[in-house]
C-alpha positions as CSV (number, residue, x, y, z in Angstrom):
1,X,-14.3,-63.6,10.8
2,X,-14.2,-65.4,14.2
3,X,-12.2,-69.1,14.0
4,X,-14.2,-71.5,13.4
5,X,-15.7,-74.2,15.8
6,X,-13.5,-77.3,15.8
7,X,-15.3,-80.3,14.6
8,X,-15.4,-83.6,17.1
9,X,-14.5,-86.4,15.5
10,X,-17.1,-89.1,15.9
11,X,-18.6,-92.5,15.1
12,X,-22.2,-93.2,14.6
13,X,-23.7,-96.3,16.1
14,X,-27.2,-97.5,15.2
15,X,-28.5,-99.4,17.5
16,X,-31.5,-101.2,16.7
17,X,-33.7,-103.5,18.9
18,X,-37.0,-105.3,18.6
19,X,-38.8,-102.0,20.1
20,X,-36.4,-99.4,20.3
21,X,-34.1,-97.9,17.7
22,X,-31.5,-95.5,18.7
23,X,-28.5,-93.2,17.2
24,X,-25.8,-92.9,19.3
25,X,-22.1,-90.5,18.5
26,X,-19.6,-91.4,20.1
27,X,-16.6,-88.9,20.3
28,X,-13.1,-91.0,20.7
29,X,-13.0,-91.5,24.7
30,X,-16.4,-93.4,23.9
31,X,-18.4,-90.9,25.7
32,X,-21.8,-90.7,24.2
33,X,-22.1,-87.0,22.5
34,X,-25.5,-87.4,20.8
35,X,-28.7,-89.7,21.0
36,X,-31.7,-90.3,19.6
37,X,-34.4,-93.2,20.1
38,X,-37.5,-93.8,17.4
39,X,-39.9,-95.9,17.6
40,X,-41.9,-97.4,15.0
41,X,-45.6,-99.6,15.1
42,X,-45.3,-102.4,13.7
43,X,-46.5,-103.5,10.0
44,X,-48.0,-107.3,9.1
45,X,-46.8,-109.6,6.6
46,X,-48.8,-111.1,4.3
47,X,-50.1,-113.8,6.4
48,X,-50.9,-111.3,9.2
49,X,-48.9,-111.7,11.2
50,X,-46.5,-108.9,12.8
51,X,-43.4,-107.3,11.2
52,X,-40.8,-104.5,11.6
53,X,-41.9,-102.2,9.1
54,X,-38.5,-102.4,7.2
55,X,-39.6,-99.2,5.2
56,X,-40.0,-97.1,8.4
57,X,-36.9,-98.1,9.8
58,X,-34.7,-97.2,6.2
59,X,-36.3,-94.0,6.4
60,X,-35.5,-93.4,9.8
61,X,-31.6,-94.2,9.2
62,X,-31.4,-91.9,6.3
63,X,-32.9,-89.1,8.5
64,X,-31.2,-89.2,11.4
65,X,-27.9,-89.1,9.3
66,X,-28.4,-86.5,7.1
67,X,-29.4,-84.5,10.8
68,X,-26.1,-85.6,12.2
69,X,-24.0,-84.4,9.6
70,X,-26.0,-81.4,9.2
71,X,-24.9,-80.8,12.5
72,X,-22.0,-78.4,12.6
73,X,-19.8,-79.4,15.8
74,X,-19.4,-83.0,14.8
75,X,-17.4,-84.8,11.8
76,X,-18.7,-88.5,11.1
77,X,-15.8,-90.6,10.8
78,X,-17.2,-93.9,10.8
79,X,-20.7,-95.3,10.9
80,X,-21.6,-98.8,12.4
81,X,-24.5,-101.1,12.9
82,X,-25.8,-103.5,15.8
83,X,-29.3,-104.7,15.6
84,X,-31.0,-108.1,16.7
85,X,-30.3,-110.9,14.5
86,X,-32.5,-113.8,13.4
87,X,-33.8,-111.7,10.7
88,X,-33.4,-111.5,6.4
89,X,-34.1,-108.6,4.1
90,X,-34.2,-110.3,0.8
91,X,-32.9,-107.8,-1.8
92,X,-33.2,-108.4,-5.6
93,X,-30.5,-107.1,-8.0
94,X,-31.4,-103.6,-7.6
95,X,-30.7,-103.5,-4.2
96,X,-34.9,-103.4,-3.8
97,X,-36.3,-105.8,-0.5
98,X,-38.6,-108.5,-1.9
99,X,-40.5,-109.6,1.0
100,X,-41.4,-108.3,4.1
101,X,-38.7,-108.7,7.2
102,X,-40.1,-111.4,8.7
103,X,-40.7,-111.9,12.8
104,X,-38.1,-114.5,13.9
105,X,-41.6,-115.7,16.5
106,X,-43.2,-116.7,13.4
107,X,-44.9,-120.0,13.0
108,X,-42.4,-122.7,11.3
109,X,-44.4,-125.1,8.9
110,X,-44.0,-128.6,10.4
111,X,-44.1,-130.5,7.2
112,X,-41.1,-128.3,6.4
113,X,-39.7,-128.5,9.6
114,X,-39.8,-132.6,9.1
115,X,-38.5,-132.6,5.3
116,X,-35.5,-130.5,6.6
117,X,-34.0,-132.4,9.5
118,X,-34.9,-136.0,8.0
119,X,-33.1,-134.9,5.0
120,X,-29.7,-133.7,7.1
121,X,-29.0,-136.2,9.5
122,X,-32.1,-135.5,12.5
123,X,-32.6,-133.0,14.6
124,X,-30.4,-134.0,17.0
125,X,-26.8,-134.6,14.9
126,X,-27.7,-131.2,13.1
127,X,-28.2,-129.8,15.8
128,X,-24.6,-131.0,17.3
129,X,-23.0,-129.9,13.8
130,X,-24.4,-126.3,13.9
131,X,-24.5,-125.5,17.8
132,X,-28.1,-124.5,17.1
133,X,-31.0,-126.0,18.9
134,X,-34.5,-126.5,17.0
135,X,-35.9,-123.1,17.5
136,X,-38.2,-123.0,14.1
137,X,-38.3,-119.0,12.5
138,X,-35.8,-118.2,15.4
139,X,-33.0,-120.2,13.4
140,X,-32.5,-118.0,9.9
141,X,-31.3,-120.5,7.8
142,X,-34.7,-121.6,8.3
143,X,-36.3,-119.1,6.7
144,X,-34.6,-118.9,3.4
145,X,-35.1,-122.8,3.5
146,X,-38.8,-121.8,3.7
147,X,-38.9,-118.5,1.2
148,X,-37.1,-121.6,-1.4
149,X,-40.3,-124.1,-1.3
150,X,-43.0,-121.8,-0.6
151,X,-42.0,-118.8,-2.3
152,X,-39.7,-120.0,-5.8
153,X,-41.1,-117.2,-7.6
154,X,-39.7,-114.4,-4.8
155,X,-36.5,-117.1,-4.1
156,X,-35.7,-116.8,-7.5
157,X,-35.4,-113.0,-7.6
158,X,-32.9,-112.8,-4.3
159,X,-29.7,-111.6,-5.1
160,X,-28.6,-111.0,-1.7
161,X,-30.4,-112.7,1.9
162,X,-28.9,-110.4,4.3
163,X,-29.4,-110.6,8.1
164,X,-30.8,-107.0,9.8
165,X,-27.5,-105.7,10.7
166,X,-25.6,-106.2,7.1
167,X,-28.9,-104.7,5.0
168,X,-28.5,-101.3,7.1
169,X,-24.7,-101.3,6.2
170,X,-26.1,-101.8,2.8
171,X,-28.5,-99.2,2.4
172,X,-25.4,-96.7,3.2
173,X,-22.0,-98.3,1.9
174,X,-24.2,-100.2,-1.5
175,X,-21.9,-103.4,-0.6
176,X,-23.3,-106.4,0.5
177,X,-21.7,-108.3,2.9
178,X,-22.1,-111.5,5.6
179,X,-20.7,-110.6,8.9
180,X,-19.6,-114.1,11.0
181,X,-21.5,-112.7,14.1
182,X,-25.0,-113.1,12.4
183,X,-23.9,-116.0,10.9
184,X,-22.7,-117.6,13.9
185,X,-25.6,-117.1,15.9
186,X,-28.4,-120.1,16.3
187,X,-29.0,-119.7,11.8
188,X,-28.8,-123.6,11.2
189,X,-26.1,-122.4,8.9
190,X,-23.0,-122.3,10.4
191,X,-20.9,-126.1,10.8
192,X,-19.1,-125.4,14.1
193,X,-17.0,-128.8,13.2
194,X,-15.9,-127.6,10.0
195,X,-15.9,-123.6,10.3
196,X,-17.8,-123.3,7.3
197,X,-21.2,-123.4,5.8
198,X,-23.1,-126.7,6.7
199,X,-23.1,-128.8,3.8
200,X,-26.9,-128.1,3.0
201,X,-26.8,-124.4,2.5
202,X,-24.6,-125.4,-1.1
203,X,-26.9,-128.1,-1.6
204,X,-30.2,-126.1,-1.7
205,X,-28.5,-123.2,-3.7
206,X,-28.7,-121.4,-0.3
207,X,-24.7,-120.2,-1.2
208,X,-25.8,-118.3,-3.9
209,X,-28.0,-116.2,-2.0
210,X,-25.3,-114.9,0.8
211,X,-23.1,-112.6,0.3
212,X,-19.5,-112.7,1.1
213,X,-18.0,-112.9,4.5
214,X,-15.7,-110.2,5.5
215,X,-14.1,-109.8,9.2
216,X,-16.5,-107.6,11.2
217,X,-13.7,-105.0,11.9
218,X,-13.8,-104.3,8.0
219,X,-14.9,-100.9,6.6
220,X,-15.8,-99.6,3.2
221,X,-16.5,-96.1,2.1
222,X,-20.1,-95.0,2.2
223,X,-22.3,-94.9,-1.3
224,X,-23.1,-90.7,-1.1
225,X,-21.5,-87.9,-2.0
226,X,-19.4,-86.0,-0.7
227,X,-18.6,-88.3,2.3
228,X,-15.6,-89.9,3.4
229,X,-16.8,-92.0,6.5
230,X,-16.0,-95.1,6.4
231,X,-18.6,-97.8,7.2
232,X,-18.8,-101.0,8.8
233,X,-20.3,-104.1,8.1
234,X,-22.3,-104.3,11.5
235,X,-23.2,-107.1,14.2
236,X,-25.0,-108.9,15.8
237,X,-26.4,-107.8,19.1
238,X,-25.5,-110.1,21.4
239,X,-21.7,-110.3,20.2
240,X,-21.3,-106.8,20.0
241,X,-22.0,-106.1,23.6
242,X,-19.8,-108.8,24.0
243,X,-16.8,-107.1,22.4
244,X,-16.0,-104.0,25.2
245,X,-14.9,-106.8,27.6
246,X,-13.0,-108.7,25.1
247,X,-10.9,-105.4,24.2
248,X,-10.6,-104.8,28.2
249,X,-9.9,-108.3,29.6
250,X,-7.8,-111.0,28.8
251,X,-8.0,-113.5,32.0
252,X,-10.6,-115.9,31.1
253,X,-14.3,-114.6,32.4
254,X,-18.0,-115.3,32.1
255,X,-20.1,-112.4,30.9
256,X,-23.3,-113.1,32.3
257,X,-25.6,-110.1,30.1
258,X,-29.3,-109.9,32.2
259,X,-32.2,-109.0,30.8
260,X,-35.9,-110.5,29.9
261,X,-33.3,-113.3,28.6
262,X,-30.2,-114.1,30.7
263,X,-27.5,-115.2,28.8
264,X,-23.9,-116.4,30.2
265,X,-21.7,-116.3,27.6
266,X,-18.2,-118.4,27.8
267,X,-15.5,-116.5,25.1
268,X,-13.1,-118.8,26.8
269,X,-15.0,-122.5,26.3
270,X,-14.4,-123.8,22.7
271,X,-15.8,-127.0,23.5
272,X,-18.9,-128.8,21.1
273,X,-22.1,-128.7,22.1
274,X,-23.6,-132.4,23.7
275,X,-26.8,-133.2,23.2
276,X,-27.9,-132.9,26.9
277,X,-26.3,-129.2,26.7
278,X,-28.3,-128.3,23.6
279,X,-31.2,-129.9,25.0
280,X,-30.8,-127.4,28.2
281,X,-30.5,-124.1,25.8
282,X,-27.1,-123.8,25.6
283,X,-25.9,-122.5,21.9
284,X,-22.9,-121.3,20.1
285,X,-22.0,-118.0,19.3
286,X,-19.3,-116.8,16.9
287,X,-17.8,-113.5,18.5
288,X,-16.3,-110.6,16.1
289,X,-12.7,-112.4,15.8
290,X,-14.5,-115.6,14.8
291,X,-13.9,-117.4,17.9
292,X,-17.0,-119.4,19.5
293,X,-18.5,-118.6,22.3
294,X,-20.2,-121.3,24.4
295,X,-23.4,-119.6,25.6
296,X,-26.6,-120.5,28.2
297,X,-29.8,-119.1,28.1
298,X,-32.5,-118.8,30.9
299,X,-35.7,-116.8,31.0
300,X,-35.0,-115.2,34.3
301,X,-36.0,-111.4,33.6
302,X,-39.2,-112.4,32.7
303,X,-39.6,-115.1,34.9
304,X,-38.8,-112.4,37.8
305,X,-41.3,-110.2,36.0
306,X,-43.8,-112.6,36.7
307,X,-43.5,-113.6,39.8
308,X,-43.4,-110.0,41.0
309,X,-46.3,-109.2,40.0
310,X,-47.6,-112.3,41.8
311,X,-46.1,-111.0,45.4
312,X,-47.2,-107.4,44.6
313,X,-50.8,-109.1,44.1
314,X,-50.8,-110.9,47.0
315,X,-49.2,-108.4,49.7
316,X,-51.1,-105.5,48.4
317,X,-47.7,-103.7,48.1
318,X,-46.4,-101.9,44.6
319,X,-43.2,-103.0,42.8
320,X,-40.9,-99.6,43.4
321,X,-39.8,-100.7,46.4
322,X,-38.1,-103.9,45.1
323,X,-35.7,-101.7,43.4
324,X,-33.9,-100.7,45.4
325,X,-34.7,-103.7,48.6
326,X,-31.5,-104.1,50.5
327,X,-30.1,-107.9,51.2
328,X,-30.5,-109.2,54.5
329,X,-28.7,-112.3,54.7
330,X,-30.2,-113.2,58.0
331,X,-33.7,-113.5,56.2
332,X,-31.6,-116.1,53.3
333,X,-30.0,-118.1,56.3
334,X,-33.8,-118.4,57.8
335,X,-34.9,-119.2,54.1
336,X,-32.4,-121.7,53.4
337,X,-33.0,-123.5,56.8
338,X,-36.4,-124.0,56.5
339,X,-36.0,-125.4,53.0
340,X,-33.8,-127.7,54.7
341,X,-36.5,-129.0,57.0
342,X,-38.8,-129.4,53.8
343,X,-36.9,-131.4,51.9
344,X,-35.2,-128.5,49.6
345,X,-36.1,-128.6,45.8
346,X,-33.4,-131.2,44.3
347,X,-31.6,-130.1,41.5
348,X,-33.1,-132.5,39.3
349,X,-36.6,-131.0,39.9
350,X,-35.4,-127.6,38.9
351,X,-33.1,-128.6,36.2
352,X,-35.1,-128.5,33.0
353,X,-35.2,-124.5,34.1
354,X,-38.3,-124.1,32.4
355,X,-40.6,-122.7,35.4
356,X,-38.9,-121.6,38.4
357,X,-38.9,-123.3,41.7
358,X,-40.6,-120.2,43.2
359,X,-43.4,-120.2,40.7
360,X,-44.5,-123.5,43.0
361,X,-44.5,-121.7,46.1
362,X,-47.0,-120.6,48.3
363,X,-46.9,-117.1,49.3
364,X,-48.8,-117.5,52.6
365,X,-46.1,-118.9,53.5
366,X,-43.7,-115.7,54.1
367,X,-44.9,-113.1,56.7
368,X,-44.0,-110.0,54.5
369,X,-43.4,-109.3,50.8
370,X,-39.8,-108.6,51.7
371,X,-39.1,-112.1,52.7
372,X,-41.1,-113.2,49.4
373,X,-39.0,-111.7,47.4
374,X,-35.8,-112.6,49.3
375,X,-37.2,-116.1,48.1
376,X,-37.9,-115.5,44.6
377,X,-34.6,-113.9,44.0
378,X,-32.8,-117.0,46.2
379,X,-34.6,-119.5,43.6
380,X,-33.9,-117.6,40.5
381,X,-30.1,-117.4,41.5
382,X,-29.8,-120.8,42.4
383,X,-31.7,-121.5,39.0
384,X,-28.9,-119.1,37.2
385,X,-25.9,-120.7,38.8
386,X,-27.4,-124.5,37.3
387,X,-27.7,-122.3,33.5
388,X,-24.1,-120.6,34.5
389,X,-22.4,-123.6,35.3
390,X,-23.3,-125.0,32.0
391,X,-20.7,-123.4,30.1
392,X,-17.9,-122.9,32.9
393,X,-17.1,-126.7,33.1
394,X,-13.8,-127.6,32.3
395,X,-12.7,-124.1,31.5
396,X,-9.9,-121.8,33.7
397,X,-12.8,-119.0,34.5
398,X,-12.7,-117.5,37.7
399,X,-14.5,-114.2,37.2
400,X,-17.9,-113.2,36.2
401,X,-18.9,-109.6,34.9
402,X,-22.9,-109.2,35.5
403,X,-24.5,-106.5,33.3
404,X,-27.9,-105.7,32.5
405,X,-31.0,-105.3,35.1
406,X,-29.9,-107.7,37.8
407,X,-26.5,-105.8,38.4
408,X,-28.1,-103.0,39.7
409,X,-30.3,-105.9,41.9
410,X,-28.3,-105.6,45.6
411,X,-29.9,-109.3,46.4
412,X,-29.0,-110.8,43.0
413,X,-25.2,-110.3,42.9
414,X,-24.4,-110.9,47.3
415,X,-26.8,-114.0,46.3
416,X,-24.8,-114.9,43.6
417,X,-21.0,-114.3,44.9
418,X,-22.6,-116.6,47.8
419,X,-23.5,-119.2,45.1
420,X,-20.2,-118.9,43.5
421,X,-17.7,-118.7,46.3
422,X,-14.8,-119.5,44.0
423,X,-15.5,-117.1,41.8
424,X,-14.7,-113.3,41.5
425,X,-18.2,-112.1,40.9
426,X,-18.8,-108.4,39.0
427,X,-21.3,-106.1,38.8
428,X,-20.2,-104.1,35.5
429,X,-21.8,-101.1,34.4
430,X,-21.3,-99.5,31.2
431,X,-23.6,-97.1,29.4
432,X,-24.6,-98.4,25.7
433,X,-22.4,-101.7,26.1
434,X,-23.9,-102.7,22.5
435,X,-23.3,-99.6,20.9
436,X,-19.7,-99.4,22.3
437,X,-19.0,-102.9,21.0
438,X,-20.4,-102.0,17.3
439,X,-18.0,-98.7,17.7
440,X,-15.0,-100.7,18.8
441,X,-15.2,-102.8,16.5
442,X,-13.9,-101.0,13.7
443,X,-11.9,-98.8,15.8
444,X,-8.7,-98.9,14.0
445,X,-10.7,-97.4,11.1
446,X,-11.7,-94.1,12.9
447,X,-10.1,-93.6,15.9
448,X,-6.3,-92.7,16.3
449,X,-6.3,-92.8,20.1
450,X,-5.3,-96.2,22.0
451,X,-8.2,-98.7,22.8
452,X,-9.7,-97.7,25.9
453,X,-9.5,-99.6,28.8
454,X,-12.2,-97.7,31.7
455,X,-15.2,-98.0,30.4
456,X,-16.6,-100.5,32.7
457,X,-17.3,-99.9,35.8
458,X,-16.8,-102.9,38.3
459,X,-18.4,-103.4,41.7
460,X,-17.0,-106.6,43.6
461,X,-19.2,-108.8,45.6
462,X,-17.2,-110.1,48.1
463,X,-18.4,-113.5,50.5
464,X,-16.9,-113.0,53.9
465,X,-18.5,-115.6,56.2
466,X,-21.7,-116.0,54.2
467,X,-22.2,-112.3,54.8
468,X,-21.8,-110.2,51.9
469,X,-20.8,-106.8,51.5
């Protein structure tokens, strides 16, 4: 008899986004040991419109697991969950989902809409309260509101609403819990004054619907056999990839996470909401300790999607070269000068953020694509530091840690450490930054090794004379 192989101890992270879903082990340095990634079509609800086909996606979990403890050279310590929030799965007593999970893009009845807000205080006031602005389907509270007048019968039979991440901790631990961080995040739930439930979720007998809070570093056992993993209570997305710089810095920073959305997020800027801020896309966020984070939104991946494809239609060229388009910051001094001479875009005109200044442009006017997009990403930067700005006032920030797409855009960070000449600007890279935060999260409960403090990689932008290196 030869010894036998020694086990790696590990923690399973599922990961699971609008269009992909992934598995990922993590041994305890955080290195990634194992991945998978499904994908499912969706289903529709019974309106028609789409849906994640909840059914699939339970299936899926249950499989992967059973592979990855089949598989002899790991032992599952811990299992965690991070998954998009904005979602329900209605469960009944038996632990059985009642409804379909329900697209967060959905259509929001007006008439419902109306009867909401003029019964708690207006849009804007409730707004203020809950640090939510009126995003319809996109705000969850919303949708139990709506499941209670349109669907009684179906309301009636919920024992437990439970946003995406906390039903998948469900299906394995059979404990049903809230977690703050799906809370916390844009529901129309959450009074930020208070930190508690808004007043109308006891009111309309939402209460009785949600199960309890625990912290989000919590862990039960899990519900089979023979297993002593323990399992969290999972988070939400956003907060989760959040959590790897919290554990790994403690000087107050922005974490500005790019992608179709870019978000800036403020762990360090408690202050409420205003109206005007709200009105502009900022939004609270409660991070995995419960703290608020003070976050702005701008569609700049997709606008820069967009307006790609415009320069790529109009100088005949293909998008590859983009990639990887090094920044000449002779071409943004010409740029800048000649918007001098035209009377540069004001603030105010770009301010609302909702189409970008370049989207106005005429592209005869650059001699090459290059040039083109050296414009694009100069408006787009200028348009992030107006959305960034929102949420550093009055705070002690002085670095910012870019991740996502743009940090691996050379034009994007010199542009924005030339926007931002007081601040330390970052390009961080970190494989799986979600996943990592779900794993870290519950740590303690897995891991006997110290927290780890280099797993993000950091690439300074420095501004030397307006030329970057």
């Amino acid at each position: 008899m030869g010894s036998e192989i020694k086990k790696v101890p590990v923690i399973a992270v599922f990961d699971v986004g609008k269009t992909n879903k992934k598995l990922f082990l993590f041994d305890e340095y955080y290195k990634i040991v194992f991945e998978r990634t499904a994908r499912f079509i969706e289903t529709s609800d019974e309106d028609g419109d789409p849906c994640e086909n909840l059914e699939s996606l339970r299936l899926s979990v249950f499989d992967s697991l059973t592979e990855v403890f089949r598989n002899p050279a790991f032992e599952i310590k811990a299992i965690n969950f991070a998954t998009y929030g904005a979602s329900f799965v209605y469960i009944d007593a038996n632990g059985k989902p009642l409804a379909p999970l329900y697209n967060y893009l959905k259509d929001y009845p007006e008439d419902l809409k109306t009867q909401f807000y003029n019964t708690y205080g207006g849009m804007e006031a409730f707004s203020n309260r809950t640090a939510s602005p009126v995003l319809g389907s996109l705000n969850s509270g919303m949708q139990l509101y709506r499941m209670k007048y349109q669907k009684p019968e179906v309301f009636e039979q919920i024992k437990y609403a439970l946003h995406l991440p906390q039903y998948l901790s469900y299906l394995i631990s059979g404990r049903a819990y809230s977690d703050i961080t799906s809370i916390g995040c844009h529901t129309n739930l959450w009074d930020f004054t208070k930190n508690e439930y808004h007043e109308w979720v006891r009111k309309e007998h939402i209460a009785d619907k949600l199960a309890p809070i625990t912290p989000s570093g919590n862990v039960m056992p899990a519900a089979f056999p023979g297993s002593s993993c323990a399992v969290g209570t999972g988070l939400h997305d956003s907060s989760a990839a959040l959590v790897p710089y919290l554990v790994n810095f403690h000087e107050p920073f922005i974490l500005l996470s790019t992608g179709t959305w870019c978000i800036s997020f403020n762990p360090f800027n408690a202050a409420p909401l205003t109206t005007q801020e709200l009105e502009n896309d900022c939004l609270c966020y409660l991070q995995y300790e419960g703290k608020p984070v003070k976050a702005s939104r701008l569609f700049a991946g997709y606008e820069h999607e967009q307006q790609l494809k415009r320069i790529v239609a109009h100088f005949g060229t293909d998008s590859i070269s983009f990639r990887s388009m090094a920044y000449d910051p002779q071409v943004i001094e010409r740029l800048l000068l000649m918007e001098q001479k035209v009377d540069a875009l004001p603030e105010e005109k770009t301010v609302g953020l909702k189409v970008s200044a370049f989207a106005k442009r005429n592209l005869d006017d650059y001699e090459s694509a290059a040039v083109a997009y050296h414009q694009l990403m100069l408006d787009l930067v200028n348009e992030q530091v107006i959305s960034t700005r929102r949420v550093l006032t009055d705070t002690q920030v002085k670095r910012i840690f870019v991740d996502g797409g743009f940090s691996k855009n050379t034009l994007f960070m010199n542009l924005l450490a030339r926007a931002l000449p007081d601040m330390e600007v970052f390009a961080a890279h970190m494989a799986q930054a979600t996943a990592v935060g779900a794993a870290l999260a519950i740590h303690k409960s897995w891991n006997s090794r110290p927290l780890p403090n280099n797993i993000i990689d950091l690439k300074y932008y420095a501004v030397i004379n307006q030329h970057t290196v």
